[in-house]
N, C-alpha and C positions, 0 to 999 in steps of 0.2 A: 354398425353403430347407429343407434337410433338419432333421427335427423333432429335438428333445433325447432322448435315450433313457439311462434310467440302466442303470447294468451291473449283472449279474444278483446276487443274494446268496448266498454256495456254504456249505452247512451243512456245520460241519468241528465237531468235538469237541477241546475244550480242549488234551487232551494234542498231539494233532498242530498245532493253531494253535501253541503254545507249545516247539512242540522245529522251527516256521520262524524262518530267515535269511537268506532268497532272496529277494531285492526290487529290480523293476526297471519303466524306464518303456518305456512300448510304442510299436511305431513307430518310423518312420525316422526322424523328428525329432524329436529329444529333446532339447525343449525343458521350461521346468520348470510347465508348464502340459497336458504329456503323463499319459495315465491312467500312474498307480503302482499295481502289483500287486506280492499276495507270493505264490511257490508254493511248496506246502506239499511236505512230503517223501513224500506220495502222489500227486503231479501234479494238485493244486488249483492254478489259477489264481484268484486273488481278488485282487478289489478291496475287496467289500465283501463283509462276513457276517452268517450269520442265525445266531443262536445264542441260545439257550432253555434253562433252567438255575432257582437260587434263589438270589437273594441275600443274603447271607448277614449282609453291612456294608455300612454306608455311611457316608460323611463331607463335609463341605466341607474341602475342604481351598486354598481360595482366600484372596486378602487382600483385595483393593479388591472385588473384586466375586466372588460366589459361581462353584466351580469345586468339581462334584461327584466323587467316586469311587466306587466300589460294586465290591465281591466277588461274581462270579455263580460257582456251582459246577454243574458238570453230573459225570456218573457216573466222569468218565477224571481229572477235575481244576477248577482252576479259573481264570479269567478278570477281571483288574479292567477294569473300564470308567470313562469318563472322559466329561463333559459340562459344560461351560460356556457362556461369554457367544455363542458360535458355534453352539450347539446348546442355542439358547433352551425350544422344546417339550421336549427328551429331558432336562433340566435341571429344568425344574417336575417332572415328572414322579420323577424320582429323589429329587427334593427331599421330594417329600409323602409317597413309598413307607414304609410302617413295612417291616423283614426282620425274619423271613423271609418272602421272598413269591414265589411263579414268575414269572418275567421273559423277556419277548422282546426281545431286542436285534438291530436292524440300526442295523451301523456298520463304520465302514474300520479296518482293521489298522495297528497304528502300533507303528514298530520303535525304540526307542532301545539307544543300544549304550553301556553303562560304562566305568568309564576299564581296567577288568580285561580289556576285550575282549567280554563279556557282551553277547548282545543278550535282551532283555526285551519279551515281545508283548504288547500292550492293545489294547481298542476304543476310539475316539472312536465314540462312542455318536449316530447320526442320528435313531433314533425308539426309543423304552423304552415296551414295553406290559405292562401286567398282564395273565397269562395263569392258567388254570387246570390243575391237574396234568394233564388227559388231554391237552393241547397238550405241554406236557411230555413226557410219555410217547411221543406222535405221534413228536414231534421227533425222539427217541433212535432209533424206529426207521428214518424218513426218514434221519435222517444216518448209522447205520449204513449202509442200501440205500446209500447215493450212494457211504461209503467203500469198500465192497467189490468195488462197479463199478471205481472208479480204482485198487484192489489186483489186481482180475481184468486193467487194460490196462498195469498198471506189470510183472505177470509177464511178460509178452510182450515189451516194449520193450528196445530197446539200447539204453548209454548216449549220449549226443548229447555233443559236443565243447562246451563252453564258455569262455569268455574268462577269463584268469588272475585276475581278480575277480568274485568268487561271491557279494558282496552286494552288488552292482550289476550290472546286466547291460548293457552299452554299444548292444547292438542288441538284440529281442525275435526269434523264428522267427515266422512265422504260428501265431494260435494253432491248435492241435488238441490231441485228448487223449493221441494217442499223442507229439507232439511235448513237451508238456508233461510228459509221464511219463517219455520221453528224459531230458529237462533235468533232471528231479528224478532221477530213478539215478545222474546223473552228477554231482550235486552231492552229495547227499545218502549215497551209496551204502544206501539205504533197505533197510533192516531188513524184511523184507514182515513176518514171522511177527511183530515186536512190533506194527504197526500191527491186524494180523488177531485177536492179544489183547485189544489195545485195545478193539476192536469185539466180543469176545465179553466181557469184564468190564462195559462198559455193558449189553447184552445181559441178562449174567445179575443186575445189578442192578437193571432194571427187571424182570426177573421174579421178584425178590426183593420189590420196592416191589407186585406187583402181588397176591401171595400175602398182604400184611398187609394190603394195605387193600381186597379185594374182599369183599363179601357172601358168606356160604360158597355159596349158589346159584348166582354167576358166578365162586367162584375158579375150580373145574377148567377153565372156558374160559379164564379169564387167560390162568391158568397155563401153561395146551397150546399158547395161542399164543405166547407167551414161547418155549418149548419148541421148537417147530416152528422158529423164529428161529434161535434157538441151531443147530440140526442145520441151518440152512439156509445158515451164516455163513461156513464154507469155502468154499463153492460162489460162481460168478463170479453165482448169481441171473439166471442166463438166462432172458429172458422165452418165454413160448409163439411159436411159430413161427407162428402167425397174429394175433401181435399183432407183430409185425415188419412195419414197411414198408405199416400199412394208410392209406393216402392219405385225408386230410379227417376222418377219426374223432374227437370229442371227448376232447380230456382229459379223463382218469377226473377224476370227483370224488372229493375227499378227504374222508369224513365221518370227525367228529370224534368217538374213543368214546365213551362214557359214564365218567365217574368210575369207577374200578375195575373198566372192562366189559374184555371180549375187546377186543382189536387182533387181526381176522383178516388173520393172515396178517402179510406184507409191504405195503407201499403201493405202488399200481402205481408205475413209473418213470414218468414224463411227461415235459416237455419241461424241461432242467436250470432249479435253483434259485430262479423268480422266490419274490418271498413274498407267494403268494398261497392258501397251505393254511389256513392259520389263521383265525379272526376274533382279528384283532388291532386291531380298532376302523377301520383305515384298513387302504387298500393300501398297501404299501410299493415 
């Protein structure tokens, strides 16, 4: 019997989580037991996400039994999260947290739509860790790299034909990135240069964040790496032409900066989204 494998966690920044409305179940049988994904208007396919941030608030906001909320904010925006009797760990956890504090959240996208027509994005919250600002920091740049990659294959794509209802999809395509990036221009007619924004305003606020709080002996490294980002965020971030296609090579390791230190560079690209960059106490 084939093993359980859970689906990947795709780092996406609040603003684009929050301007999706594309949600559908995958597979030819679409039953109500089929995975539900949302894609985002950069051609993210997600089921579930990693998103890193501070919390800002929290509350119960349950009655018979505890059902928590929490405001996480990252540099585009912010995100409420959501954890109850179904998501017993991610609920202590929320419960004990004083805010402000850095938060790592994996959890599934859940869309509610108001009687105005409004749909409204939150996480149900699967595991809430306490992180420290350079995971933070990591993060901003990692989900930068990943959006620019899906801005670099949504250039290129044509739009893809979809079914006269756009927030349900009745059948999925095979997934890929370019089919997925199809589907998002076609629904979304995606904005490339506001998402490209997007990613240089986070950008230039962690080189903001990195210029007050570094030691003046490691700002000018921050800072240049900040910098270096910034001028690198138009560009598709083409890797070296000999790290293309090298068969059996290790995934780069991700070391984690130092409070206030350099982030050289970009992080290499690896194999998409699992979350396993972090010490987040567990794997996720």
């Amino acid at each position: 019997m084939a093993g359980f494998s859970r689906e990947v966690a795709r780092r996406i920044f609040a603003e684009e989580l929050k301007s999706s409305n594309y949600s559908f179940r995958d597979g030819e049988d679409q039953h109500q037991y089929a995975p539900q994904y949302l894609l985002t208007p950069t051609g993210a396919k997600c089921n579930r996400v990693f998103f890193v941030g501070v919390l800002t608030e929290k509350d119960d906001i349950g009655t018979d039994v505890e059902y928590w909320r929490g405001r996480v904010v990252d540099p585009t925006g912010s995100l409420l999260i959501y954890a109850g009797q179904y998501q017993p760990e991610a609920a202590q956890i929320l419960a004990s947290m004083d805010a402000p504090a850095f938060v790592s959240i994996v959890g599934k996208p859940n869309l509610y739509q108001t009687e105005d027509g409004n749909i409204l994005i939150s996480l149900r919250a699967e595991s809430i860790q306490r992180v420290d600002e350079a995971t933070r920091n990591q993060w901003i740049m990692d989900t930068a790299r990943r959006t620019l990659e899906r801005i670099s294959i949504l250039e290129k794509a044509e739009p893809a034909p979809l079914s006269s209802d756009f927030s349900t999809a009745d059948r999925a395509f095979p997934a890929t990135d370019q089919q997925d990036a199809a589907r998002a221009l076609e629904h979304y007619h995606t904005d490339i240069e506001r998402y490209r924004r997007m990613v240089l305003r986070a950008l230039t606020s962690l080189k903001a964040d990195l210029s007050k709080s570094s030691a003046p002996g490691e700002e000018r490294d921050a800072v240049r790496a900040a910098g270096d980002a910034l001028k690198s965020a138009p560009d598709p971030l083409a890797r070296p032409a000999e790290a293309e296609g090298e068969e059996g090579r290790q995934p780069p390791k991700r070391g984690r900066p130092k409070k206030g230190g350099s982030l050289d560079s970009w992080p290499e690209a690896g194999d998409e989204d699992e979350v396993e960059t972090f010490n987040l106490g567990k794997k996720s």
